[in-house]
N, C-alpha and C positions, 0 to 999 in steps of 0.2 A: 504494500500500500504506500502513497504517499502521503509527506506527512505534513498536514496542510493544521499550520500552526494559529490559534488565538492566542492574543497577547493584551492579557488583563492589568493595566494598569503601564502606563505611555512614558515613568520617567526616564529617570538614566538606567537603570535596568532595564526598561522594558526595551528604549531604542537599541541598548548592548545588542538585546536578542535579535532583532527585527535584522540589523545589519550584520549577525556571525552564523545565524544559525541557516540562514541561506549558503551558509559554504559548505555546509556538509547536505546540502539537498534540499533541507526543508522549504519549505513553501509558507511563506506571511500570508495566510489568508484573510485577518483581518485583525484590529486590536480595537482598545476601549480605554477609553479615560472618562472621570468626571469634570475633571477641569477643563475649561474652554478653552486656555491657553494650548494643554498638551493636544486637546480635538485637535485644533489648528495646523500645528504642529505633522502631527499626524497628517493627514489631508493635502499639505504641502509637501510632504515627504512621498506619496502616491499612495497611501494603506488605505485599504475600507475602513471608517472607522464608525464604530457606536458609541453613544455617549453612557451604555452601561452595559455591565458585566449578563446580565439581565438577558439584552437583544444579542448579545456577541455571541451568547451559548446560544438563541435559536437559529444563528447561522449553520445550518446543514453540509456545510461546505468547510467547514470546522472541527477538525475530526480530534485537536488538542489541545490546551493550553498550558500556558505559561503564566505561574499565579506573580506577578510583579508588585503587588499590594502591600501596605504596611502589615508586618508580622501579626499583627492581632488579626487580620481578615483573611488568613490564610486555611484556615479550619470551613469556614464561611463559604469561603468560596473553592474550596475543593470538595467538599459537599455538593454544592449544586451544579458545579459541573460533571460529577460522576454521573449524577440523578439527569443530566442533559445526555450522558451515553458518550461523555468527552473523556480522552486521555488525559492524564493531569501530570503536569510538572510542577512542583512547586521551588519559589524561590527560595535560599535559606534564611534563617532556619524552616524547616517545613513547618513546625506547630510551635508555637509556646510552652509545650511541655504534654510529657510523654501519654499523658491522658487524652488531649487532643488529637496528637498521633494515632493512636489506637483509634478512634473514630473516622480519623479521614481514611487508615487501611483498611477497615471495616467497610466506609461505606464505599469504596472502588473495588472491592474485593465484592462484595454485593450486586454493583452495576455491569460487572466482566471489565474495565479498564486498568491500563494500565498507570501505575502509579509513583512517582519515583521524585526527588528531590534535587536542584542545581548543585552540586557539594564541589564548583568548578577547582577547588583549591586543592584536589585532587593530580590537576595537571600542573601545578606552579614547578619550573623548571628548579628553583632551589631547593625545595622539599623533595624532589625527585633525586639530586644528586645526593642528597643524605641518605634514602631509602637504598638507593644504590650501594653507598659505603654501608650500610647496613645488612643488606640482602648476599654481599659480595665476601664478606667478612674483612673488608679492607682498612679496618683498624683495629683488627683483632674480638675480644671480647668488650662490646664496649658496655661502658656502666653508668653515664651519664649524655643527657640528650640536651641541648635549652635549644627553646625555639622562643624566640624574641621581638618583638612589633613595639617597634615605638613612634612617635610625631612629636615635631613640634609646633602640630596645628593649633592643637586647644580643644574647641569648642567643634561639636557635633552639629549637626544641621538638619533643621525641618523636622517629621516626627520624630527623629532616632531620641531627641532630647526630653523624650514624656515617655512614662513607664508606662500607660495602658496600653499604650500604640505597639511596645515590645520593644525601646529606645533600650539602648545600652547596648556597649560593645563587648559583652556576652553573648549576647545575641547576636550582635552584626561581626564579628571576626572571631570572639572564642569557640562560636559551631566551628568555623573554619580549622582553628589552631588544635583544636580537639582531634575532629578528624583527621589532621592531617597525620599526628603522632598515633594513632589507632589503626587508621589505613598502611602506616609505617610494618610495624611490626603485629599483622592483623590475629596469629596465634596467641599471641602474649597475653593474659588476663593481668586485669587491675587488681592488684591488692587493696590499694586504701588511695584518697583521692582526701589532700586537702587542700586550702585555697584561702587566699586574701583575697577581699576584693573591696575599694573605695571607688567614691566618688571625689575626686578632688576638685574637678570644675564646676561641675554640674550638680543642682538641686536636688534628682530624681533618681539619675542614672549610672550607672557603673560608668567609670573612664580609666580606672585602673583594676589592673587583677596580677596575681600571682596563683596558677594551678602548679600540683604537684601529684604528681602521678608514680606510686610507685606499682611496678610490675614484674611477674614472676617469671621473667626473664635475664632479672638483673640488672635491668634498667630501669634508673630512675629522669624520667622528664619533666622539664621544669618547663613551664608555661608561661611569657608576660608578655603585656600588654599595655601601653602607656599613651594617649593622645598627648600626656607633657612630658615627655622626656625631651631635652633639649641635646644630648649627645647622644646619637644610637649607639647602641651598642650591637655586636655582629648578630645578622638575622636567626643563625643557626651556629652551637659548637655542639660536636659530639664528641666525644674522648674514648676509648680502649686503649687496651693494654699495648697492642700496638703503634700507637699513635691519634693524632687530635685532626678533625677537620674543622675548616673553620669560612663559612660564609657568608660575606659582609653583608650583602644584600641581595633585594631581590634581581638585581644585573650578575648576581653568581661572581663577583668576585671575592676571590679565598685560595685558600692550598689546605694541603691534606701536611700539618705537624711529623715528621720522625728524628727520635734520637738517632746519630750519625754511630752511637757507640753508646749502649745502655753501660751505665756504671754496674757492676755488680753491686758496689757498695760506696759510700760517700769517702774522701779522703779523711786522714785523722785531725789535719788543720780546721782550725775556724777559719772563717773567711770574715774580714770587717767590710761592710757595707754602713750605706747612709743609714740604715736601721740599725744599725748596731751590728756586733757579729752572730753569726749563724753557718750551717754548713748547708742544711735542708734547703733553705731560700737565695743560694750563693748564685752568682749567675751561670751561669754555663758555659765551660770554654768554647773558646772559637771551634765551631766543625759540629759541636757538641748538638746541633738542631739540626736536621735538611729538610726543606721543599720539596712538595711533590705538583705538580696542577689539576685540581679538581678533576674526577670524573665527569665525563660528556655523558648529555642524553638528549634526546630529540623529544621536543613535547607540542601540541597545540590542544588550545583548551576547547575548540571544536570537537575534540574529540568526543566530548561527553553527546553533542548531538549527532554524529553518527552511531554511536554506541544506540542511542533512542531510535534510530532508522531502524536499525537492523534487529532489534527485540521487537517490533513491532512489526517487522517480515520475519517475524520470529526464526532470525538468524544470530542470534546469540542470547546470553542472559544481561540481565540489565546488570553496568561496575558499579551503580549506588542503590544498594537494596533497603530496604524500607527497613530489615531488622539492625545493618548499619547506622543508619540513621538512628534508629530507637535508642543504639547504646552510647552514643554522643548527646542526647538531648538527657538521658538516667548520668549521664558524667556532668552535665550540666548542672542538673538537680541537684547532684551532692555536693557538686562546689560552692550552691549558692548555700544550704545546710550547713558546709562545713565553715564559711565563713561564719554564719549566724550564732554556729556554737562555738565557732574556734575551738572546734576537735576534727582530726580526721576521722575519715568516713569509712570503715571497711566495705568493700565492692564487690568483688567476684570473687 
């Protein structure tokens, strides 16, 4: 079949879709906003457009959508699209919490469609070359993970800044961050899951987090997130016993850490540094560190809407399963617990 896309709700998401998802085949069959601005918008751009979610699903010619709505209407309106006989994609996070989930699987699972969520941070090319060093064993055993988001934007914009609407960047980047250390290492169960989380600009809404994930693999990941951090800090380190990777940002620049010549054992001198002396913290002679250059890997985040072609000429299984989802939105849950009690949370 082809797959002739609705596209509910016209902002900077919905237009993302409108103009990527045509490169893996799909077809803009029409979209919907309520603001007259975005109608416009739309209209000017060539798309059919309705002014609600409402007339978009009785387009027949409409065989899927793309929920682009604030997080609160996402439950709402993948409901009535299933009950319309539509495929549903939802933006993330897919629901507000794991109870809403269960009802939108429920009701697509009821309707016969197919149901699945954007989790596009699946394809970021830096999160792929850690999975890589991970999957590859190319830093040995490793035992610690940080994945790191920082700005020094500030202030969030339009709903995201109001908690009914589902504001906070829990919502808008830790689905993200979450996933992307779970889809990493997807065997691995969570032990226990704790977490800090502030608001330090904002009245409402989270802009700061610190998750901590340990897991029975030996790895511990460390999760943050800051709209004020004024110096980033590298987007991703992971360390084993082999050596440390380290990538600055989301342009993948970094190198892969090795000792040149593991010491068996420290020498007997102290060493005097500007902290006083020490042997542990001494620097490291010359030679004593090498560079390697990051792992290559080829990515495009179209790929998630061909992967949607082709479960739909049911030529493969869908990469973001609905029970993936569920256990990112239950890690969710227990961060926001674990912050509230300031206790970890044991998990799986």
């Amino acid at each position: 079949m082809n797959v002739k896309l609705g596209i509910i709700g016209f902002g900077g998401m919905g237009k993302w879709h409108a103009q990527n998802a045509p490169r893996a085949g799909v077809e803009i069959a029409a979209v919907c906003d309520i603001d007259p601005v975005k109608q416009q918008e739309a209209v000017e751009m060539g798309y059919k457009m309705y002014p609600s979610a409402e007339e978009l699903l009785r387009d027949d010619n409409v065989n899927t959508v793309i929920l682009t709505v604030p997080n609160y209407l996402h439950k709402e309106m993948c409901i009535k699209a299933a009950e319309a006989g539509k495929h549903v994609i939802t933006e993330k996070p897919a629901a507000m919490n794991v109870q809403e989930l269960d009802e939108m699987e429920a009701a697509c699972k009821k309707a016969g469609v197919f149901f699945t969520s954007h989790q596009n941070r699946r394809w970021d090319k830096d999160m792929l070359i850690v999975k890589k060093a991970y999957d590859e064993g190319l830093l040995g055993n490793i035992f610690t993970i940080e994945s790191k988001l920082h700005s020094g934007n500030g202030y969030m914009h339009e709903w995201h800044i109001y908690k009914k609407y589902g504001g906070g960047m829990i919502y808008d980047w830790g689905v993200h961050l979450i996933d992307q250390i779970l889809f990493m290492m997807p065997q691995a169960k969570i032990k226990s899951v704790y977490a800090d989380i502030k608001n330090v600009l904002h009245e409402e809404v989270d802009d700061y987090f610190k998750i901590i994930l340990k897991l029975d693999n030996g790895v511990t990941a460390h999760i943050e997130l800051s709209t004020y951090i004024l110096e980033y800090q590298p987007r991703w380190l992971a360390a084993g016993d082999k050596g440390t990777l380290v990538v600055k940002n989301f342009g993948c620049e970094g190198n892969i850490y090795r000792t040149g010549k593991m010491l068996e054992k420290l020498p007997p001198q102290i060493t005097e540094t500007e902290a006083g002396p020490t042997r542990q913290f001494a620097p490291v002679p010359p030679g004593g560190i090498v560079t390697e250059p990051l792992p290559t890997v080829e990515t495009d985040w179209v790929n998630f809407y061909r992967n949607v072609v082709d479960v739909l000429n049911g030529k493969a299984e869908s990469l973001i399963k609905i029970s993936e989802v569920r256990r990112v939105l239950s890690v969710m849950e227990a961060a926001w617990k674990s912050a509230e009690t300031n206790e970890a949370i044991l998990f799986e």
